[in-house]
C-alpha positions as CSV (number, residue, x, y, z in Angstrom):
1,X,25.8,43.1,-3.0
2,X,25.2,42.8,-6.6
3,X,21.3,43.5,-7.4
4,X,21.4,43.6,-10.8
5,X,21.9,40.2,-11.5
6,X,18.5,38.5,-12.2
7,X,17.1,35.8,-10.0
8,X,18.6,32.2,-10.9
9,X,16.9,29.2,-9.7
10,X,16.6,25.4,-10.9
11,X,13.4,24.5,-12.5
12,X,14.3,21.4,-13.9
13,X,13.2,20.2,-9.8
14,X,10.0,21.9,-10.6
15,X,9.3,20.1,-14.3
16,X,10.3,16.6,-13.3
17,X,7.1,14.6,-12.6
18,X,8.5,12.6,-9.5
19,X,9.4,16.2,-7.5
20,X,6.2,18.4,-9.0
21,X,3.5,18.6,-6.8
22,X,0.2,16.3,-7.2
23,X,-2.6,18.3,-8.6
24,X,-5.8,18.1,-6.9
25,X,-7.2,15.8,-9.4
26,X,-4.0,13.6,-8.8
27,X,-5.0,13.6,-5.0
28,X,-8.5,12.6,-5.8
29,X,-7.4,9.6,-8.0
30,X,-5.1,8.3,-5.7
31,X,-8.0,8.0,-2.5
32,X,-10.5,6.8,-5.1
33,X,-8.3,3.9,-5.8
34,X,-7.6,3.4,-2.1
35,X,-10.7,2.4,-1.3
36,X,-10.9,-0.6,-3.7
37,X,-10.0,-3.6,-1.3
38,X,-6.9,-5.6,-2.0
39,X,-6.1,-3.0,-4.4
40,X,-5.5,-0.8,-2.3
41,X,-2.2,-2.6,-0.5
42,X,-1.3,-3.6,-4.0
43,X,-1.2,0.0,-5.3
44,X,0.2,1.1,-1.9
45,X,3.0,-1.2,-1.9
46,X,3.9,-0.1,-5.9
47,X,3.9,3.8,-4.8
48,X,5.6,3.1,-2.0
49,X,8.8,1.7,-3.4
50,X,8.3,2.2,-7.3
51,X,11.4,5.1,-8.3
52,X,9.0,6.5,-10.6
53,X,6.7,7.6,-8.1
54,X,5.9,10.9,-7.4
55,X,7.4,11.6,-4.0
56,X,4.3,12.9,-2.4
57,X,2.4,9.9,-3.2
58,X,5.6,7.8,-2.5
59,X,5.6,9.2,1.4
60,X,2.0,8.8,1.7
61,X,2.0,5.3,0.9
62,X,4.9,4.6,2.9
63,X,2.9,6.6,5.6
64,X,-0.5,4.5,5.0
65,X,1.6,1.5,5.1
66,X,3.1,1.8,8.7
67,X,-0.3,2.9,9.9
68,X,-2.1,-0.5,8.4
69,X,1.4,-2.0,10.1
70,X,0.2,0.2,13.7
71,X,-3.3,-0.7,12.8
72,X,-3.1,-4.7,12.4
73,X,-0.5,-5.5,15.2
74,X,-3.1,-3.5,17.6
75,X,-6.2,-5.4,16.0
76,X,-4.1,-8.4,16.8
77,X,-3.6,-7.6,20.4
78,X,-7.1,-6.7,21.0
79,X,-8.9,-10.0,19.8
80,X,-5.9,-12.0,21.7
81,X,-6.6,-10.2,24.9
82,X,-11.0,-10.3,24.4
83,X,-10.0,-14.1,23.5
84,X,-8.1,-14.8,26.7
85,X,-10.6,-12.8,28.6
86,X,-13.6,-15.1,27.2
87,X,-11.8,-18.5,27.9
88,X,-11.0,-17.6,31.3
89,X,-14.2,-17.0,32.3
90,X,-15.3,-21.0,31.7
């Protein structure tokens, strides 16, 4: 084994702004405009299929979006089932 060859690694990965990793400033942006209704699934949809996104916020939107998806269809199953409950007691 050769040790005298110096350590050779691609940082182009590293300097492209869709692979770098969000600063914590980034992160704080990002949940600061998440809590802005109907903004929120606006900028959620954009990150999540935009090509220019950075691909941490890209999976957490995608991530955010299946939970609102988890979180809807349940909603929508509870108030059916409290709703058939109510009318069946008339």
């Amino acid at each position: 084994m050769d040790n005298n060859k110096p350590y050779e690694s691609n940082n182009e990965d590293l300097l492209n702004s869709t692979t770098a990793p969000m600063t914590f400033g980034d992160w704080m942006l990002t949940i600061l405009l998440l809590m802005i209704p109907l903004v929120n699934i606006m900028l959620l949809f954009v990150w999540a299929f935009s090509s220019e996104t950075n691909l941490n916020k890209k999976n957490f939107a995608k991530a955010q979006l299946i939970f609102m998806g988890i979180g809807i269809i349940l909603s929508i199953i509870f108030v059916s089932c409290s709703t058939a409950m109510v009318m069946n007691s008339f």
